[in-house]
C-alpha positions in Angstrom: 4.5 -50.4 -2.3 3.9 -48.9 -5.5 0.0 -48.5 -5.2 0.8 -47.4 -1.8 3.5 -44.3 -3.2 0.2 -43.7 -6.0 -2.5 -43.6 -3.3 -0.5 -40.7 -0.9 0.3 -38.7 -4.3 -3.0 -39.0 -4.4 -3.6 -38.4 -0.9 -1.4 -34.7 -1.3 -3.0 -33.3 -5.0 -6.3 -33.6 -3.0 -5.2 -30.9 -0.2 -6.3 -27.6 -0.8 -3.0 -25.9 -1.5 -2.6 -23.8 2.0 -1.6 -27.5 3.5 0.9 -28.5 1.4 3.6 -25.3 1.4 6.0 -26.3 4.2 8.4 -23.7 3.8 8.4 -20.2 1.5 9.4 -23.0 -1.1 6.3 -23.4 -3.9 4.5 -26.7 -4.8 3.9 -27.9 -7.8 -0.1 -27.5 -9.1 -0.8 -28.7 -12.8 2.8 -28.6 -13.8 3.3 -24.7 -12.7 4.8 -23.6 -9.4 2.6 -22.3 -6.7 4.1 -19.8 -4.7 2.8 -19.2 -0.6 4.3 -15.6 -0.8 6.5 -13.2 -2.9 9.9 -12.6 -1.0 13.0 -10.3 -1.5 15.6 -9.1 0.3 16.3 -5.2 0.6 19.0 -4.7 2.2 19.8 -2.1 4.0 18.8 1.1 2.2 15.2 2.6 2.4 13.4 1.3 -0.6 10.2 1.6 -2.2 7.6 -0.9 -3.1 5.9 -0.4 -5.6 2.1 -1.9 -6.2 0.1 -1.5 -9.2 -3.0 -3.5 -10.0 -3.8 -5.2 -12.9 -7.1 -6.6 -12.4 -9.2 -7.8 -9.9 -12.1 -10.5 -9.9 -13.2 -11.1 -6.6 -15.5 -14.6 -6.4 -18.8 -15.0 -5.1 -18.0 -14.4 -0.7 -14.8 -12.9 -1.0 -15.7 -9.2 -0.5 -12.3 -7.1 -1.1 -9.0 -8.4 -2.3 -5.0 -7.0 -1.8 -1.8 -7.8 -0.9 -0.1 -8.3 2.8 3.1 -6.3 2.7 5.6 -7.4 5.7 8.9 -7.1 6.6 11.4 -8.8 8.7 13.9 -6.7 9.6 12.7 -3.7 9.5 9.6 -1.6 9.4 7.2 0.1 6.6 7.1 3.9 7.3 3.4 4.8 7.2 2.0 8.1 7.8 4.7 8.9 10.3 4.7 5.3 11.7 6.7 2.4 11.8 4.6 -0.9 10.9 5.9 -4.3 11.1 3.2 -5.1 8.1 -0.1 -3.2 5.9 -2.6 -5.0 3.9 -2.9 -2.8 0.9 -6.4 -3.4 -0.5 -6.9 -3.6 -4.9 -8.7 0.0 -4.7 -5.5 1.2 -3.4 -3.7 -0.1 -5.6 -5.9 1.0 -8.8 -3.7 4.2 -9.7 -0.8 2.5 -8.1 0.7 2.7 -4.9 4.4 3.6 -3.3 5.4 1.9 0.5 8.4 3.1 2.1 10.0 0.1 3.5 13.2 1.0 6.4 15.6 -1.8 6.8 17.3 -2.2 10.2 19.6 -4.8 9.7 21.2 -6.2 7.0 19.1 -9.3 5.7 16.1 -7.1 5.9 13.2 -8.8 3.8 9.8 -8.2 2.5 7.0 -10.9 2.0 3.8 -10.2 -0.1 0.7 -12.4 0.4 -2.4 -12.2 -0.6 -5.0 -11.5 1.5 -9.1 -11.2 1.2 -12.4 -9.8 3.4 -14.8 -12.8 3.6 -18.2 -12.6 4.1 -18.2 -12.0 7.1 -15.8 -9.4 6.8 -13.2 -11.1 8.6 -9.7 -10.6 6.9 -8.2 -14.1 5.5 -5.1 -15.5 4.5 -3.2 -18.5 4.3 -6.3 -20.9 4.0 -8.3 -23.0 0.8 -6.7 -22.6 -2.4 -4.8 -19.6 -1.6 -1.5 -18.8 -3.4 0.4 -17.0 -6.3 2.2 -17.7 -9.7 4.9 -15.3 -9.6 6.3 -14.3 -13.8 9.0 -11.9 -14.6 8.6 -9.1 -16.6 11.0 -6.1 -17.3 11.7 -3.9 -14.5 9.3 -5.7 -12.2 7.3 -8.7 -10.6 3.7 -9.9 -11.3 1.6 -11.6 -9.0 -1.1 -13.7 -10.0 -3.0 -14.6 -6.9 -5.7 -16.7 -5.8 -7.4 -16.9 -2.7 -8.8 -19.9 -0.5 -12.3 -19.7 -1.5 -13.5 -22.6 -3.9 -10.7 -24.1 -6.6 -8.0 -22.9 -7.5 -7.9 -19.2 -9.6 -5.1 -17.3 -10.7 -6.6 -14.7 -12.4 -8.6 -13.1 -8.9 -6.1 -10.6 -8.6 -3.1 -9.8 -10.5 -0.3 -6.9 -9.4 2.8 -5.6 -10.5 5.8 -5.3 -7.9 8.5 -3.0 -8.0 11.0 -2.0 -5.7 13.7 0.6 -5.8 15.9 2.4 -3.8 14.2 5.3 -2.2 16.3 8.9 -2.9 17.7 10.5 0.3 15.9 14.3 0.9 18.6 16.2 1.1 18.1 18.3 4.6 17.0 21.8 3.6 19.3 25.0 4.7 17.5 27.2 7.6 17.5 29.8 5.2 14.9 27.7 2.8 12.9 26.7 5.8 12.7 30.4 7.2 11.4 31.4 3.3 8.5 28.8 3.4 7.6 29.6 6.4 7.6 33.5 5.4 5.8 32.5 2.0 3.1 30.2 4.7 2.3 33.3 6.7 1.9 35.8 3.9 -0.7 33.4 2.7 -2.2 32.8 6.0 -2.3 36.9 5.8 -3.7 37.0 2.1 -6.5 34.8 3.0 -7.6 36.6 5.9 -7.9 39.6 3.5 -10.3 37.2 1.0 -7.8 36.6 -1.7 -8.1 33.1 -1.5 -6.2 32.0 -4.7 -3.6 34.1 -3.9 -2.8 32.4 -0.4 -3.3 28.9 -2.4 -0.3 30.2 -5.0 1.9 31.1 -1.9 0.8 27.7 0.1 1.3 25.8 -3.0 5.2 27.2 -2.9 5.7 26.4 0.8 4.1 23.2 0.4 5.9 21.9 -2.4 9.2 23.1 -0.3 7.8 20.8 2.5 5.4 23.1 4.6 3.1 20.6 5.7 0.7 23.2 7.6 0.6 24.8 3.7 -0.2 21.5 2.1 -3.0 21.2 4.8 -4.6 24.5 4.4 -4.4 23.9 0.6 -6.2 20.7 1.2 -8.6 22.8 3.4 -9.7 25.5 0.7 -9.5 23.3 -2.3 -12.7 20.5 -0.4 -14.2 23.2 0.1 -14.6 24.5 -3.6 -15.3 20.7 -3.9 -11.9 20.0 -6.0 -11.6 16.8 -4.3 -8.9 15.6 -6.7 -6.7 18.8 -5.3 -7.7 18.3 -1.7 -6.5 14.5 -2.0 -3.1 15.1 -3.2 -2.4 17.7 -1.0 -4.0 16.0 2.4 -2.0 13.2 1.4 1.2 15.1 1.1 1.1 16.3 4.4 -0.7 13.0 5.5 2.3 10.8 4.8 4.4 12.9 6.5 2.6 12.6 9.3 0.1 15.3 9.6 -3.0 13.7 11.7 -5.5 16.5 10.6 -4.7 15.6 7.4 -5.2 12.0 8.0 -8.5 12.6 8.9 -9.1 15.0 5.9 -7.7 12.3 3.1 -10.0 9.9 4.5 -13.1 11.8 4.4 -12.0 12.9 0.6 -11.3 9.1 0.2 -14.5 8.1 1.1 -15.9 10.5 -1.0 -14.3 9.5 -3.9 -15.8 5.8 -3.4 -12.4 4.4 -2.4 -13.3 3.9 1.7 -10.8 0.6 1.8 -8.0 3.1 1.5 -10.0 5.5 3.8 -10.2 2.7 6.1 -6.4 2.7 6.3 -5.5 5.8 7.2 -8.4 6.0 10.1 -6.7 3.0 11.1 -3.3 4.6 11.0 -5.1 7.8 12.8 -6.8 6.1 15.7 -3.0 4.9 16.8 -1.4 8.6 16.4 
């Protein structure tokens, strides 16, 4: 019996480790704890996840590397839309990366996984050698993730996680909405007349009041003068509040910039508007 109990211990270490998590629960591998996913409950307040990379080592025929973000009980809010789950990709990640998640119910959950492009460019998860050591540091999570191609290797990709509640906007009075709109068409006016920086200081005050057809425009003007770094954070501010011309503007200035698994995403999130 007892070379019998040896030979199935045996048996199990030799699995890769995709076939021995049963549950959430982690499996031992050389003495440390080996995690399928990261989980946490959220409650029922809007909260904000938080991803920031650390560092990325993708092996020979894994192409990109990130992290699945889903949730059960609820939704992440996306450019305007409500997704059950988004792989974030590491060049995402690289300056860091906020996701609104929206509980519905009151055991709401999120799961992170990691995830990979193969060869082939098929997106891959829960197979080989894939899994996470999951340490504790102040303030926040860190994921230390392998994926299923060849042995074991922790260090492939490694993220912080954060989550926090996410502050209510309070809802602005008509009279603020009537003043951006009255500082968006004086621009609009000024522009027309040439005085383009002008319009961008007047758009750059509607926008940051929440005038998303500003925070386009600005997007517009400042590509144009090839100041992609301006045209990206305003496209995205009126991107994630679900502007599709803006969409499609921060994913051309994505791709410009090198980062076109981002890009990819918000396409994606476009062709479904």
């Amino acid at each position: 019996m007892q070379g019998t109990y040896q030979y199935a211990e045996r048996a199990i270490s030799d699995l890769p480790l995709a076939d021995r998590y049963d549950s959430r629960d982690p499996v031992t591998w050389n003495g440390a704890k080996v995690y399928p996913m990261h989980s946490q409950v959220v409650g029922t307040s809007p909260t904000t996840v938080s991803l920031a990379l650390r560092s990325c080592a993708p092996r020979i025929g894994v192409r990109s590397l990130g992290i699945g973000l889903s949730v059960d009980g609820g939704h992440v809010l996306l450019a305007g839309r409500q997704l059950r789950g988004v792989d974030v990709w590491s060049d995402a990640m690289s300056d860091g990366i906020d996701l609104q998640v929206c509980p519905t119910n009151a055991d709401a959950a999120i799961a992170l996984t990691p995830v990979w492009v193969d060869e082939t460019g098929r997106t891959v998860s829960w197979s080989g050698n894939y899994g996470m050591l999951i340490t504790r540091e102040q303030g926040h999570h860190v994921l230390h993730c392998s994926t299923g191609v060849g042995p074991p290797d922790f260090s492939e990709l490694v993220v912080e996680v954060a989550t926090a509640a996410t502050p209510r906007r309070p809802e602005p009075p008509a009279e603020s909405a009537r003043y951006r709109e009255a500082l968006y068409e004086l621009g609009v006016a000024m522009h027309g007349r040439g005085e383009e920086e002008q319009a961008c200081q007047l758009w750059s005050q509607a926008a940051t009041s929440g005038h998303l057809g500003a925070a386009y425009d600005l997007g517009v003007v400042r590509f144009r003068q090839r100041d992609l770094a301006e045209a990206e954070y305003w496209w995205r501010t009126a991107a994630e509040a679900g502007d599709t011309r803006a969409m499609s503007g921060l994913a051309t200035v994505l791709e410009r910039l090198g980062r076109s698994t981002e890009a990819r995403i918000w396409r994606a999130a476009l062709a479904e508007t």
